[in-house]
MDAnalysis code that builds the backbone (N, CA, C; Angstrom):
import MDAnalysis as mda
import numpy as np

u = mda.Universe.empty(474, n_residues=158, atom_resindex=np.repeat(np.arange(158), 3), trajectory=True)
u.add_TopologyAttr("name", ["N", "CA", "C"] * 158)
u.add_TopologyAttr("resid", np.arange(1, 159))
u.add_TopologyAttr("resname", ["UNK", "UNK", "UNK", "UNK", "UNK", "UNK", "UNK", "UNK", "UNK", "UNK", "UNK", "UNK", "UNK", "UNK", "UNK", "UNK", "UNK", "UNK", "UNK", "UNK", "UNK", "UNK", "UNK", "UNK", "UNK", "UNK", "UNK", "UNK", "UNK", "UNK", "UNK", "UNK", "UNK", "UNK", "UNK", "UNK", "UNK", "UNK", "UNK", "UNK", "UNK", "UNK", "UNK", "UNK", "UNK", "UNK", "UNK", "UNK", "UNK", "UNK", "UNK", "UNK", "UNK", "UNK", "UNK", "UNK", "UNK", "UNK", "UNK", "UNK", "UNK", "UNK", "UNK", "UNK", "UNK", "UNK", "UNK", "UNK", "UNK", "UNK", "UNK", "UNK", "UNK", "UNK", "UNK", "UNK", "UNK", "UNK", "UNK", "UNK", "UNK", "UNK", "UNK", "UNK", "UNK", "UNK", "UNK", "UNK", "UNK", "UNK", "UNK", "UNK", "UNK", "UNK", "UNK", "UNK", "UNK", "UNK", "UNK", "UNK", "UNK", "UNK", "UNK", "UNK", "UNK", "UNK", "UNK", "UNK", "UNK", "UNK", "UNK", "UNK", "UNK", "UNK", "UNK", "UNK", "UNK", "UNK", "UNK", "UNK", "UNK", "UNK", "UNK", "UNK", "UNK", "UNK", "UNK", "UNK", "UNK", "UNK", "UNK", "UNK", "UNK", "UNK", "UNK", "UNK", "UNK", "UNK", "UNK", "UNK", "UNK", "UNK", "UNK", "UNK", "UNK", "UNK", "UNK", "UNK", "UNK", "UNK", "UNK", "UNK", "UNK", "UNK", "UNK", "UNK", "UNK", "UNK"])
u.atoms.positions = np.array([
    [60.377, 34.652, -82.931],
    [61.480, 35.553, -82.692],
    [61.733, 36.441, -83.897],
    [61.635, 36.246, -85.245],
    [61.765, 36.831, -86.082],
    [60.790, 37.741, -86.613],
    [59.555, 37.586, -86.300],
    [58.367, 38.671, -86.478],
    [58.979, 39.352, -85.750],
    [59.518, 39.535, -84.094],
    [59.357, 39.776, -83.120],
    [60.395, 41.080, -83.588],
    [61.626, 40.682, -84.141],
    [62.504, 41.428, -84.820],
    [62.125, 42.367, -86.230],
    [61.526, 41.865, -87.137],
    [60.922, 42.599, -88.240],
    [59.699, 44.169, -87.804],
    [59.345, 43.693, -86.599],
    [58.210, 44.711, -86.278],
    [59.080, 45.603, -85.356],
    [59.947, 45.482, -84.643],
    [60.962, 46.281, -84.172],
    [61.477, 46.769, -85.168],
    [62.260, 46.406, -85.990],
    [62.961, 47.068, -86.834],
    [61.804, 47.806, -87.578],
    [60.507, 48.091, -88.060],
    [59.467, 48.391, -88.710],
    [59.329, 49.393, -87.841],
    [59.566, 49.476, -86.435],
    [58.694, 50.759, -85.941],
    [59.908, 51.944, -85.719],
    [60.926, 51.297, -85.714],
    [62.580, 51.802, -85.678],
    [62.513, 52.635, -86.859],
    [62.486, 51.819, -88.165],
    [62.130, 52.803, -89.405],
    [61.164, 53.750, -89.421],
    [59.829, 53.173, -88.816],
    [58.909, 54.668, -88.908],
    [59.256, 55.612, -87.969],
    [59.188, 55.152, -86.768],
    [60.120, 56.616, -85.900],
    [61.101, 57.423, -86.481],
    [62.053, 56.785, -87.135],
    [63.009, 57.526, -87.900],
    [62.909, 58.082, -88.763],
    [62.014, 57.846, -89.610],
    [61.063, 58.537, -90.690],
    [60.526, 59.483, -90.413],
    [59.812, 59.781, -89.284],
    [59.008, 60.763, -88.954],
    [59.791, 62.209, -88.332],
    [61.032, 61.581, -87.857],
    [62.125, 62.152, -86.908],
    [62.446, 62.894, -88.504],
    [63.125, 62.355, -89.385],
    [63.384, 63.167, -90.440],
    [62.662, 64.071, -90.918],
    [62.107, 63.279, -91.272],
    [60.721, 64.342, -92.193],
    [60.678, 65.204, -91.283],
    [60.225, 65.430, -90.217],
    [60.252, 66.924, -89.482],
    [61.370, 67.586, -89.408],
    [62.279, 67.369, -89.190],
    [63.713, 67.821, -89.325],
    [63.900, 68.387, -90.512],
    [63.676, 68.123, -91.795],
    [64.050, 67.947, -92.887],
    [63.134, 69.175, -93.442],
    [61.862, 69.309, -93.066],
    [61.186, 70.436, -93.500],
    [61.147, 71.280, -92.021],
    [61.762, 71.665, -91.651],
    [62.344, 72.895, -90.677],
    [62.999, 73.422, -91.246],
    [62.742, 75.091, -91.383],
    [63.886, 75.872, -92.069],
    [63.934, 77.131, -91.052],
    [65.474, 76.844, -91.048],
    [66.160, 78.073, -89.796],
    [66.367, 79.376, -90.620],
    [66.375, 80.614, -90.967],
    [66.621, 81.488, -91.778],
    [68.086, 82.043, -91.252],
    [68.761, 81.770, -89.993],
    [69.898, 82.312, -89.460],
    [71.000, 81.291, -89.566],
    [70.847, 79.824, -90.828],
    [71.755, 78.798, -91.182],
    [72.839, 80.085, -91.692],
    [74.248, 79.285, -91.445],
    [75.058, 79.949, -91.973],
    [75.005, 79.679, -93.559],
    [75.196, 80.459, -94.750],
    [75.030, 80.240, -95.853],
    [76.208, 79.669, -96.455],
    [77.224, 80.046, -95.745],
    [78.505, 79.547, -96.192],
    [78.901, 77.734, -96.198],
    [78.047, 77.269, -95.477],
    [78.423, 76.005, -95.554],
    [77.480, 74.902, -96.123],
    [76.846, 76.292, -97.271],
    [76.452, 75.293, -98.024],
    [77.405, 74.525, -99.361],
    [77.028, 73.356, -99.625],
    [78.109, 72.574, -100.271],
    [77.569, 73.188, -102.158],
    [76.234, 72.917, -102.307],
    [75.921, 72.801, -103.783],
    [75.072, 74.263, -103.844],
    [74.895, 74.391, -105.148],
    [74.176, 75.764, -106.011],
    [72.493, 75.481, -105.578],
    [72.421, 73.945, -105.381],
    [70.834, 73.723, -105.658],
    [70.762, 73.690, -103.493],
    [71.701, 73.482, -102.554],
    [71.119, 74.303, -101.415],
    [70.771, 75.347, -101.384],
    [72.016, 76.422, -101.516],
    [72.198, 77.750, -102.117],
    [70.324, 78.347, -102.411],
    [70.380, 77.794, -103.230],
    [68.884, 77.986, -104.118],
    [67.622, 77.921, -103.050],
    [67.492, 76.709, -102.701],
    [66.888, 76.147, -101.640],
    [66.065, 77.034, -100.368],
    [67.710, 77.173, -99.741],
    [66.991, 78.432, -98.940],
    [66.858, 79.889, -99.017],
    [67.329, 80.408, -100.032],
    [66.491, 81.505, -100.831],
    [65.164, 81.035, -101.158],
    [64.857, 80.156, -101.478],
    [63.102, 80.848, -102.115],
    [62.689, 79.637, -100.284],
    [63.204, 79.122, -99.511],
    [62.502, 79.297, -98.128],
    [62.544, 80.604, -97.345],
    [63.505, 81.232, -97.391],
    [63.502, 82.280, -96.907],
    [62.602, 83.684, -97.881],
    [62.598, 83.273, -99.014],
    [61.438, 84.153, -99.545],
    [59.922, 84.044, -98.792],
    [59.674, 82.490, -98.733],
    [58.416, 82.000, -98.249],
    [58.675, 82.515, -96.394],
    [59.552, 82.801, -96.025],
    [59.890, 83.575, -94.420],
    [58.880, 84.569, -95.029],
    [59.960, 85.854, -95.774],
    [59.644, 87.346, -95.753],
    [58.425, 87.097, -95.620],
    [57.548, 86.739, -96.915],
    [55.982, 86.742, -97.429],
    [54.852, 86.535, -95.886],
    [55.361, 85.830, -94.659],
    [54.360, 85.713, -93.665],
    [55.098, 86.764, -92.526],
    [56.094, 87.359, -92.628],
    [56.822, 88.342, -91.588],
    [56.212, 89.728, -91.552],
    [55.434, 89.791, -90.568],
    [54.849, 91.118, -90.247],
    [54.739, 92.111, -89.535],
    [56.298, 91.814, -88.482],
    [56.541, 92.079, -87.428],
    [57.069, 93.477, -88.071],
    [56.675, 94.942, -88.052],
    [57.608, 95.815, -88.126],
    [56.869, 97.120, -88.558],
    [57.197, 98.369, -89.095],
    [56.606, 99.438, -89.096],
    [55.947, 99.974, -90.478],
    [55.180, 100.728, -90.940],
    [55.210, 101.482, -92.294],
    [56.251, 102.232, -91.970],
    [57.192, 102.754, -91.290],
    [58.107, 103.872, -91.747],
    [59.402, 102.782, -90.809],
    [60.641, 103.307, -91.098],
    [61.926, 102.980, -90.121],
    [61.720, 103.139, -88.706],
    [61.149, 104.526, -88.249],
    [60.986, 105.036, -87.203],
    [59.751, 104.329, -86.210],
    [58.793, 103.938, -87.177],
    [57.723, 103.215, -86.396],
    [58.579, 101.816, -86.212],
    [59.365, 101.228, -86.881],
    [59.790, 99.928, -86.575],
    [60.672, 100.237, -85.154],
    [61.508, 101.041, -85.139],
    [62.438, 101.220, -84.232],
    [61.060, 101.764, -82.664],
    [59.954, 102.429, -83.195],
    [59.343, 102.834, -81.742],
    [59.103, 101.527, -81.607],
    [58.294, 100.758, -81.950],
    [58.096, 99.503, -81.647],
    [58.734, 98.685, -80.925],
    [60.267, 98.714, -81.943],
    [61.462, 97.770, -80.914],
    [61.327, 98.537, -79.653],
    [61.669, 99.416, -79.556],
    [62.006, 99.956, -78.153],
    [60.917, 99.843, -76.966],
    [59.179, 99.857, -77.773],
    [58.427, 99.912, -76.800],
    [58.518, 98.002, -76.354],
    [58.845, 96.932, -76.819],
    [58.969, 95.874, -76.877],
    [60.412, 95.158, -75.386],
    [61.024, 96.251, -76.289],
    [62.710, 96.377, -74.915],
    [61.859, 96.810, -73.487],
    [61.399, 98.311, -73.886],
    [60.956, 98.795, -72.153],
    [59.827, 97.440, -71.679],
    [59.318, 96.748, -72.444],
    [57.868, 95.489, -71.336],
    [58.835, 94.635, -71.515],
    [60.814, 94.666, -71.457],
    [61.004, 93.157, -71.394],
    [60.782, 92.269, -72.162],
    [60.161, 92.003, -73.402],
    [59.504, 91.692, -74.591],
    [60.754, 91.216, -75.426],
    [61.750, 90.566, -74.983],
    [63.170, 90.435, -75.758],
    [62.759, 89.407, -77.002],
    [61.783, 88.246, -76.879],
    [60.982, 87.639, -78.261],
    [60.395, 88.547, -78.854],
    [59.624, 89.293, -78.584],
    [58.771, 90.155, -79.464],
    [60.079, 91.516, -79.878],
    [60.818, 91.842, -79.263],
    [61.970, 92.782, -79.908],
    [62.630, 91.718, -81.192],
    [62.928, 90.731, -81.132],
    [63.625, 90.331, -81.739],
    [63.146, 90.178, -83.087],
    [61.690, 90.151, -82.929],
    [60.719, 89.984, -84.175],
    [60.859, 90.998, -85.549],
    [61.183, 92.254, -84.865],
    [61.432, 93.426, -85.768],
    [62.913, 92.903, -86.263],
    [63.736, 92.396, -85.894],
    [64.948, 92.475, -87.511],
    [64.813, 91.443, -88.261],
    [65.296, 91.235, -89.238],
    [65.299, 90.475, -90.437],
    [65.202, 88.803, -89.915],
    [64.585, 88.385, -90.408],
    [64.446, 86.657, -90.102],
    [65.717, 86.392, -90.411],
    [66.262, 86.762, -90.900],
    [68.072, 85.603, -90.672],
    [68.441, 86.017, -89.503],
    [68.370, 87.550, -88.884],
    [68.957, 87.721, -87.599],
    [68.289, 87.551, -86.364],
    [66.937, 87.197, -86.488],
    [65.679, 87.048, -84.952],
    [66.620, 86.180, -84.191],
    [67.437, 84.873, -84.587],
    [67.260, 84.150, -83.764],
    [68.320, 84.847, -82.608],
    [69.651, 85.037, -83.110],
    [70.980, 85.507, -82.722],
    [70.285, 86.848, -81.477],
    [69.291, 87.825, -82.307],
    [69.356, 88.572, -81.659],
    [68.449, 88.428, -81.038],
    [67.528, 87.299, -80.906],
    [66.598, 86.643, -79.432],
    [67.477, 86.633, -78.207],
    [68.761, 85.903, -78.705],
    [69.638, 85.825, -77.810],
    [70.657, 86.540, -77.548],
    [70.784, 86.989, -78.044],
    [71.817, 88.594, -77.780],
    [70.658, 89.235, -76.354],
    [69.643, 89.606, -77.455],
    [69.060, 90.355, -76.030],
    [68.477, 89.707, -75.137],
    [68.393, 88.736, -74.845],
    [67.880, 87.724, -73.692],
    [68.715, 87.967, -72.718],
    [70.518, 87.505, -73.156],
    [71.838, 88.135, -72.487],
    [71.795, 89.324, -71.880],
    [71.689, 90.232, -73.054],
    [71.446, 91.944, -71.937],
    [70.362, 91.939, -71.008],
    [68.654, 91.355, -71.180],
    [68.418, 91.618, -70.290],
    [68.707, 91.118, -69.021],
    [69.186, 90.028, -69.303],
    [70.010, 89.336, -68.049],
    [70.577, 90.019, -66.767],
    [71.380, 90.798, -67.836],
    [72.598, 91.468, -67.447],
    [71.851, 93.091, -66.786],
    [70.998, 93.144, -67.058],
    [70.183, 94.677, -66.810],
    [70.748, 96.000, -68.048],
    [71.131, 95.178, -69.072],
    [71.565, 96.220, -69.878],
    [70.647, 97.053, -70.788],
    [69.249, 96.519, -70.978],
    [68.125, 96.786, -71.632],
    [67.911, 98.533, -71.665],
    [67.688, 99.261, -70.153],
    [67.700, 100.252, -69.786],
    [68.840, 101.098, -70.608],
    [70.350, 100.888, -70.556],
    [71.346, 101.659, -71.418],
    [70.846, 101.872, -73.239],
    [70.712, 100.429, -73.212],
    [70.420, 100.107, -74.437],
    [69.416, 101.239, -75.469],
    [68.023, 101.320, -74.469],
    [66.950, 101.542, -74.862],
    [67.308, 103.285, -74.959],
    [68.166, 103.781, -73.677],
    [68.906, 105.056, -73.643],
    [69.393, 105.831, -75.118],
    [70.049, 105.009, -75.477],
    [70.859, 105.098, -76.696],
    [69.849, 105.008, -77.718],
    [69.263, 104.210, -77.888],
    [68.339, 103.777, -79.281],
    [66.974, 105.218, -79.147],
    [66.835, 105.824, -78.180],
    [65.985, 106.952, -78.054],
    [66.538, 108.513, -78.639],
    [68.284, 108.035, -78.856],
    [68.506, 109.494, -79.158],
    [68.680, 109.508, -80.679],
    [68.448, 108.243, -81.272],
    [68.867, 108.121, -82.779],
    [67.831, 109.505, -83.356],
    [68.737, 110.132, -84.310],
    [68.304, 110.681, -85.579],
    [67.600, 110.215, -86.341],
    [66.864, 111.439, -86.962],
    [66.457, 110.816, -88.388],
    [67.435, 110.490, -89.935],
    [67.531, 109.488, -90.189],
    [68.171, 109.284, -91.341],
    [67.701, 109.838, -92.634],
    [68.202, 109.076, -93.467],
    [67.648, 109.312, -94.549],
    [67.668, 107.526, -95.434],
    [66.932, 107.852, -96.678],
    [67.044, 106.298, -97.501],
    [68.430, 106.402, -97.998],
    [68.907, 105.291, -98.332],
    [70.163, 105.157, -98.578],
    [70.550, 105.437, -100.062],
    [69.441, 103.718, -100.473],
    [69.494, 103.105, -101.536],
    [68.246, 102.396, -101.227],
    [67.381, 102.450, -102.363],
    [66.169, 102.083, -102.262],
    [65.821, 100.956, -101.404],
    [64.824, 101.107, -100.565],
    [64.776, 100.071, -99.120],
    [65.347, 99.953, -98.186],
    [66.334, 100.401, -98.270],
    [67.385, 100.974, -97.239],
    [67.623, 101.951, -96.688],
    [67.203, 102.237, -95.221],
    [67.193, 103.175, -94.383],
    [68.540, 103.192, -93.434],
    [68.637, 104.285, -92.656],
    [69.842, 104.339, -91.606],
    [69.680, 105.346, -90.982],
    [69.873, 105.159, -89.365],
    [69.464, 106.544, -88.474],
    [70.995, 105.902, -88.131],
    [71.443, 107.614, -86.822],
    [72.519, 107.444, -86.321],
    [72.364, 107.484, -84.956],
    [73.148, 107.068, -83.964],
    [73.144, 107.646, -82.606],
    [74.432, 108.296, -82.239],
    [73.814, 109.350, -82.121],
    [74.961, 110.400, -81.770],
    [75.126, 110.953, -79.956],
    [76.412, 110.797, -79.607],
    [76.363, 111.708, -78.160],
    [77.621, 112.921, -78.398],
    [77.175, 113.836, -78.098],
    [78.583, 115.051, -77.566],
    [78.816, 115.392, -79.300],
    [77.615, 115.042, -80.291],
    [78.311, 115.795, -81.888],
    [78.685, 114.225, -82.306],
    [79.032, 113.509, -82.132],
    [79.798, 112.615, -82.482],
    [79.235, 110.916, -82.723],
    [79.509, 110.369, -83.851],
    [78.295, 109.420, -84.313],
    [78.883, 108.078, -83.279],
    [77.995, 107.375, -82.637],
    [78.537, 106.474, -81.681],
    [78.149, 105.016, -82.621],
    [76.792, 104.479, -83.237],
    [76.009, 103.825, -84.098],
    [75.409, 104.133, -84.870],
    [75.712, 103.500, -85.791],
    [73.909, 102.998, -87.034],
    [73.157, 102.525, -87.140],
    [71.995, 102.718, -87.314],
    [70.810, 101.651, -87.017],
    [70.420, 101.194, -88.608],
    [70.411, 100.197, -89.213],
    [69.889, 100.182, -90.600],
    [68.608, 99.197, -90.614],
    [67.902, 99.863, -91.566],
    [66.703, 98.915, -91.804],
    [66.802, 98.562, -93.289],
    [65.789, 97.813, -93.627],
    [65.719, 97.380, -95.012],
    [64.095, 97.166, -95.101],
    [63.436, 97.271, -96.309],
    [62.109, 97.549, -96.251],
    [61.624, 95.958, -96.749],
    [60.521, 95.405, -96.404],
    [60.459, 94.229, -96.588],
    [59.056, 94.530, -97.520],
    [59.177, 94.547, -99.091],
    [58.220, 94.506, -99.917],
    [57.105, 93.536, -99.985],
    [57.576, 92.334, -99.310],
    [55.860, 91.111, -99.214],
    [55.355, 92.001, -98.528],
    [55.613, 92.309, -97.248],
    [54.547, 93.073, -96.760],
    [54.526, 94.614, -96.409],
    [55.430, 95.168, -96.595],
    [55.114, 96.478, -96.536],
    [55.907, 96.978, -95.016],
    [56.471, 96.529, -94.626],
    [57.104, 96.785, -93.422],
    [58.325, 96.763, -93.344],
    [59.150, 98.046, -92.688],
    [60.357, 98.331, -92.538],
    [60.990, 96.792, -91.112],
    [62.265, 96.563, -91.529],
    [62.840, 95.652, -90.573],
    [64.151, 96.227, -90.200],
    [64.270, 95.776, -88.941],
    [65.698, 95.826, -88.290],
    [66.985, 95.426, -89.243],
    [68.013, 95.908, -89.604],
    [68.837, 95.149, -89.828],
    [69.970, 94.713, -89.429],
    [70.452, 96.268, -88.363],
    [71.405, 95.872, -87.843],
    [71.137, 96.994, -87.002],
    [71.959, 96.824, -85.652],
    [71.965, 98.333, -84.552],
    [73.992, 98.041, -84.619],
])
């Protein structure tokens, strides 16, 4: 009876072990940052999220190629592959943001709007911004930020 118990409890521990360890090296880039407790989390997922940027290749040489992209991604329904173009802290949110619109059939308005954006200009180095304007009048901003590992403009916000 007591082997019988020691090897249960033995495989209890390795399951649980293994359950961690995978858990434990998963890194979400869209964690809220705020609830981290210490300087050395803080730290943590900055240089994981560095090791994000460095394999993220989803996006354009210019702002404008990132944004044709998104949009050609919106018109095939492509709401994973749209989501790919903004910043790894925001893919996941806005996987699901636009999963919602297309739900909803809002994709079509959407894509409406994101076709009439302007050309911007750089802001502040790496930082881009187009506008969408109807009737003269600025309705959105689209901002990107340039992602130096690889050379590709990203979504940052619509």
């Amino acid at each position: 009876m007591n082997k019988k118990i020691i090897i249960l409890g033995a495989v209890i521990l390795a399951v649980g072990g293994v359950i961690f360890y995978k858990n434990i090296n998963t890194f979400d880039p869209s964690v809220d940052t705020r609830t981290f407790k210490t300087a050395g989390e803080f730290e943590n997922y900055y240089k994981n999220l560095d090791e994000v940027y460095k394999k993220d290749t989803y996006g354009g040489a210019t702002p404008e190629e990132t944004l044709a992209l998104f949009i050609d991604a919106l018109k095939k329904g492509d709401t994973d592959l749209a989501a790919k173009y903004f910043v790894p802290e925001k893919q996941k949110q806005e996987a699901e943001d636009l999963r919602i619109g297309k739900e909803k059939g809002n994709l079509d308005f959407l894509i409406g709007y994101l076709e009439k954006a302007s050309y911007g200009k750089e802001n502040l180095k790496n930082f881009y911004q187009m506008t969408v304007a109807e009737n003269g009048k600025a309705i959105f901003n689209i901002s990107f930020v340039f992602n130096p590992s690889t050379k590709v403009w990203k979504l940052e916000s619509i």
